[in-house]
C-alpha positions in Angstrom: 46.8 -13.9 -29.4 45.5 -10.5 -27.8 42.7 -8.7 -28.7 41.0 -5.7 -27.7 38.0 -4.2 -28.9 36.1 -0.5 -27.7 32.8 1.1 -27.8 31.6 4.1 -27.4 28.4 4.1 -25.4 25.8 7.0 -24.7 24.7 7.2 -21.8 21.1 6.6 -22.5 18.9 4.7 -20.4 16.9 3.7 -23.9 20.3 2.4 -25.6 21.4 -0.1 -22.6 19.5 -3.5 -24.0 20.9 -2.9 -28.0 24.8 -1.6 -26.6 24.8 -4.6 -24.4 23.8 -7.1 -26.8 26.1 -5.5 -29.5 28.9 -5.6 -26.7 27.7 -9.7 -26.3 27.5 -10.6 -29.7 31.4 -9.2 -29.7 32.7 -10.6 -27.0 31.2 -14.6 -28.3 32.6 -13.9 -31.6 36.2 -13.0 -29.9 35.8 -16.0 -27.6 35.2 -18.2 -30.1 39.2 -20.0 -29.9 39.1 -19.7 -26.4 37.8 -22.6 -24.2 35.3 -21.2 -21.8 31.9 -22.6 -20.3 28.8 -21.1 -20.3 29.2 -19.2 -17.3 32.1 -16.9 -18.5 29.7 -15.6 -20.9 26.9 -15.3 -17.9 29.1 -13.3 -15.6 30.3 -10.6 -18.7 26.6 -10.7 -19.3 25.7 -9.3 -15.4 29.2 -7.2 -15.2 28.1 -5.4 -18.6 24.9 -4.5 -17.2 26.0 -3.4 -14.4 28.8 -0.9 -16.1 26.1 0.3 -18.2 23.7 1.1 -15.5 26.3 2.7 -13.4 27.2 4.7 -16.8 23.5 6.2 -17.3 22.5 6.3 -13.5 26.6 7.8 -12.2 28.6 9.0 -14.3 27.6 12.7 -15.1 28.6 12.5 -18.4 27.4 11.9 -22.2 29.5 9.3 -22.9 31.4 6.5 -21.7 33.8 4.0 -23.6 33.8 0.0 -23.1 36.8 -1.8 -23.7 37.3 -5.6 -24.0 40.9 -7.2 -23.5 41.2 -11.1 -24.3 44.9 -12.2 -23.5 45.7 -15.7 -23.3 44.3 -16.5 -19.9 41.6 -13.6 -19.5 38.9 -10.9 -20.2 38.9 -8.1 -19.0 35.7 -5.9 -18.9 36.8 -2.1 -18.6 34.3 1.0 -18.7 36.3 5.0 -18.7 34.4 8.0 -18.4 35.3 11.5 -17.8 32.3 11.9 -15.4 31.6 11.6 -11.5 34.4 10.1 -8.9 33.0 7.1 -7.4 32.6 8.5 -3.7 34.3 5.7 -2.2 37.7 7.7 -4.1 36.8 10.5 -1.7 37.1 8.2 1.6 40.4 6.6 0.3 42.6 9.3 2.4 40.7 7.6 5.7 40.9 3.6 4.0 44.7 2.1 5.0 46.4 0.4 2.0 45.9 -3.3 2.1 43.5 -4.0 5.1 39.7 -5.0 4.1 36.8 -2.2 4.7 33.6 -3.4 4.8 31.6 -1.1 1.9 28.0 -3.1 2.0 26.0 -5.8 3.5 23.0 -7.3 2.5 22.5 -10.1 4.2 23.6 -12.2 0.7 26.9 -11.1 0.1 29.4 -8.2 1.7 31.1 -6.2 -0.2 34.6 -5.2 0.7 36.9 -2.2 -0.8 41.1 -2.2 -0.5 43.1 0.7 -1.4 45.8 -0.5 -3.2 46.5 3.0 -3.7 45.7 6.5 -3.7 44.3 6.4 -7.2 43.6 2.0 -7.3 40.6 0.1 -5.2 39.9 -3.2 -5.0 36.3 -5.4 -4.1 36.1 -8.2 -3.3 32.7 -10.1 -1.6 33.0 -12.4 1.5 29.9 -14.2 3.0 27.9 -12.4 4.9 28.2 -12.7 9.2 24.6 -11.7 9.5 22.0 -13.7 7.7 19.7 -11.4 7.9 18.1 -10.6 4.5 15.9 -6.5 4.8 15.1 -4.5 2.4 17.0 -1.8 4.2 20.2 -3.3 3.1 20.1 -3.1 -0.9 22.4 0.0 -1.0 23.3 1.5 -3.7 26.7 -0.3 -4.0 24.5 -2.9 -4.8 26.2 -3.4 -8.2 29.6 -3.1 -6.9 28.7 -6.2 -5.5 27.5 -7.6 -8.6 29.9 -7.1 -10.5 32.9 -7.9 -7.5 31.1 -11.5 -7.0 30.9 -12.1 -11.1 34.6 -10.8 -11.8 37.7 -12.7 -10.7 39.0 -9.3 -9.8 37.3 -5.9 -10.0 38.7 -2.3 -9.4 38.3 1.2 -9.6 40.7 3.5 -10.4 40.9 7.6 -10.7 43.7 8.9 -12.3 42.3 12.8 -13.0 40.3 13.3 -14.4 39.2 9.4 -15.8 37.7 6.9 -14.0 37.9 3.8 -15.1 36.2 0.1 -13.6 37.7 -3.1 -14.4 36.5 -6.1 -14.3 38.6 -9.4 -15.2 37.4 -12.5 -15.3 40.4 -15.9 -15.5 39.7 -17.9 -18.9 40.8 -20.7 -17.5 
């Protein structure tokens, strides 16, 4: 059984903590016939607050839609808005299809981006070379990271003029 739910979010700082326990409160009701542990629900609970913030802080624009997917064997988190390109888009011409490119480090986790192409990219997190934890390196990717170490895959995608993240974690 599929099912697949949206919301229509703001874009307000002041409505994050109500939309994201509305979103929550959702998404355990829609669980509720699908075995899961505890830490499903934890990781939709980080990648959620990290779409939202990226919505208010990023996106340029008044309002952004939230879409849940459950399918058989996964969730999948997506957030589309007609706002901002993530700037990584704008490097994609220089980012060859398939090989790794390191986006962040910070001395926790690094984050990597793939173009899968022109208008698809991929993170992924590998851990870190340098253990070397400064202040200096929480970039503002920082919740890329988040949300490419909580999902089982994470992407971006700009197909003109909507970008939309997606987050999909396996159910299994």
């Amino acid at each position: 059984m599929n099912t697949r739910q949206s919301f229509e979010f703001d874009n307000q700082a002041s409505s994050i903590s109500s939309f994201s326990h509305q979103m929550l409160e959702c998404l355990v009701g829609q669980l509720v016939n699908h075995h899961h542990d505890g830490q499903l629900l934890s990781k939709a609970r980080y990648i959620i607050g990290e779409l939202l913030n990226n919505a208010v802080k990023h996106s340029g624009c008044t309002k952004t839609i939230f879409t849940f997917t459950i399918e058989n064997d996964s969730l999948t988190i997506a957030k589309s808005d007609y706002g901002t390109k993530l700037e990584l888009m704008n490097k994609a011409g220089y980012l060859k299809s398939d090989v790794p490119t390191l986006v962040t480090a910070d001395g926790l986790q690094e984050l990597y981006v793939i173009k899968e192409s022109e208008q698809l990219l991929s993170f992924f997190c590998r851990d870190p070379q340098n253990e070397e934890i400064t202040i200096q390196h929480l970039h503002e990717h920082m919740g890329l990271l988040i949300i490419a170490k909580a999902a089982d895959r994470f992407t971006y995608g700009f197909n003109a003029p909507v970008n939309t993240f997606t987050a999909t974690l396996n159910l299994n």
